[in-house]
C-alpha positions in Angstrom: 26.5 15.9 39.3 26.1 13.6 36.1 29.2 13.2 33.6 29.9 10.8 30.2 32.6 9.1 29.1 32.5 7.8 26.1 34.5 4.4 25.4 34.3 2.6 22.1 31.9 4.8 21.0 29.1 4.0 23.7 27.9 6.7 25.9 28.6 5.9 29.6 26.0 7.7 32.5 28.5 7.7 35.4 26.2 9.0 37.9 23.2 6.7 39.6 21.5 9.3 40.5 21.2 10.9 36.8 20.8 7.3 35.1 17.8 6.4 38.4 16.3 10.0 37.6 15.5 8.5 33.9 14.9 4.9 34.6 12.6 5.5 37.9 9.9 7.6 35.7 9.8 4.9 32.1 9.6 2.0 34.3 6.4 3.3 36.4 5.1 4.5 33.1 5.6 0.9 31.8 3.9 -0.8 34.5 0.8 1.7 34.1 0.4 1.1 30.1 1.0 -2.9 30.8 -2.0 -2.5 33.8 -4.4 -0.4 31.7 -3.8 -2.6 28.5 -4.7 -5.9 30.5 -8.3 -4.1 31.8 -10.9 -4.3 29.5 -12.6 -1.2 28.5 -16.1 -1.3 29.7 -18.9 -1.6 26.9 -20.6 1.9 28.4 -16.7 3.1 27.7 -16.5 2.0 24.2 -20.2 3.4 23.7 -19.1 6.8 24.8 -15.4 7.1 23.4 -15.9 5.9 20.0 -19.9 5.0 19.1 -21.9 7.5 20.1 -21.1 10.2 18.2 -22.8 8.3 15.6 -25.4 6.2 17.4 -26.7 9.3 20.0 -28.5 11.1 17.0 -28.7 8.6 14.3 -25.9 10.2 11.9 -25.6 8.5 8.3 -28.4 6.3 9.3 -26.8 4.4 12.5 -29.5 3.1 14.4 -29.7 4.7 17.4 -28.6 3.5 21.3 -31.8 2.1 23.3 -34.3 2.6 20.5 -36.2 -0.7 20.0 -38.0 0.5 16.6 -34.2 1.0 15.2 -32.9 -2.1 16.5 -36.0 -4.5 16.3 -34.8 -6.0 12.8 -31.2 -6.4 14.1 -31.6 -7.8 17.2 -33.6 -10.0 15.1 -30.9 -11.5 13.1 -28.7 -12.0 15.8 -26.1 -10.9 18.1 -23.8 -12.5 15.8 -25.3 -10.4 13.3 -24.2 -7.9 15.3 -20.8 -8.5 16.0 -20.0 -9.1 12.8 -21.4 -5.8 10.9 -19.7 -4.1 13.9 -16.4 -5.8 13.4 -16.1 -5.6 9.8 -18.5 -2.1 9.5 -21.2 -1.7 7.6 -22.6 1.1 5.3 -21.4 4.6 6.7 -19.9 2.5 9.5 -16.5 1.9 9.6 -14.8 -1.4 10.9 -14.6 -1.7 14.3 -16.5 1.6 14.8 -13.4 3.7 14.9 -11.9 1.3 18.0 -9.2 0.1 16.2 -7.7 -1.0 19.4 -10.8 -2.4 20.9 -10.8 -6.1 21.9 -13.7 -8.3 21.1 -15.4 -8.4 24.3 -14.9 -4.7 24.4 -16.6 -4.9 21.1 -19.4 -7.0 22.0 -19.7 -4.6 25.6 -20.6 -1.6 23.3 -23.4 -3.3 21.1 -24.9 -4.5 24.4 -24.9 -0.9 25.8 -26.6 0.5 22.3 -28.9 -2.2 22.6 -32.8 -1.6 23.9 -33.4 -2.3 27.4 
C-alpha cells in the first residue's frame, strides 16, 4: 500500500513498490527512444514514410521514384543538386520533404532510393 506525506511542501512516495511501479516503465521507455534515435532510418524508410506520397504518382510535378526520363536532368546536375533542393525544398516541395526530424544521411538514403536504377 502507497501513502504521502507531505513535508515542506514536497510530496513524499513512501512506498518502493509504488515509486518502482512508476520509475521501472519511464526508464525502459527512455532507453528505447535513446536506442531508436541513435539508428538511422533507412533511405527505403524515409522514401515510404514521408516521400512517396508525392514521388509514387508524380503529385504537383515531383519527379517520380525509379523513372530515368524524370530524373535524367537532375541526376545531371548532381547529387549535390540533389541534396540541396531536397533539404531546402523546392517548388511544391517542402523542406526536408516533410522529415523534419530526418538526419542528413537519412536524407541523402531517400534520394538514393527515388533514384533510377
Amino acid at each position: 500500500m502507497s501513502t504521502a506525506v507531505c513535508r515542506s511542501g514536497v510530496l513524499m512516495i513512501r512506498s518502493t513498490v509504488f515509486a518502482t511501479s512508476l520509475v521501472l516503465p519511464a526508464l525502459a521507455c527512455v532507453v528505447l527512444l535513446a536506442e531508436a534515435a541513435d539508428t538511422p532510418r533507412s533511405g527505403a524508410d524515409v522514401y515510404r514514410d514521408f516521400c512517396a506520397v508525392c514521388h509514387s504518382g508524380g503529385w504537383q510535378g515531383a519527379p517520380i521514384a525509379n523513372d530515368a526520363g524524370e530524373w535524367k536532368d537532375r541526376v545531371n546536375a548532381g547529387k549535390d543538386a540533389l541534396f540541396k533542393n531536397a533539404k531546402n525544398g523546392l517548388n511544391a516541395m517542402p523542406a526536408m520533404g516533410t522529415c523534419m526530424d530526418c538526419s542528413d544521411e537519412e536524407l541523402k538514403g531517400a534520394i538514393e532510393e527515388m533514384l533510377p536504377r
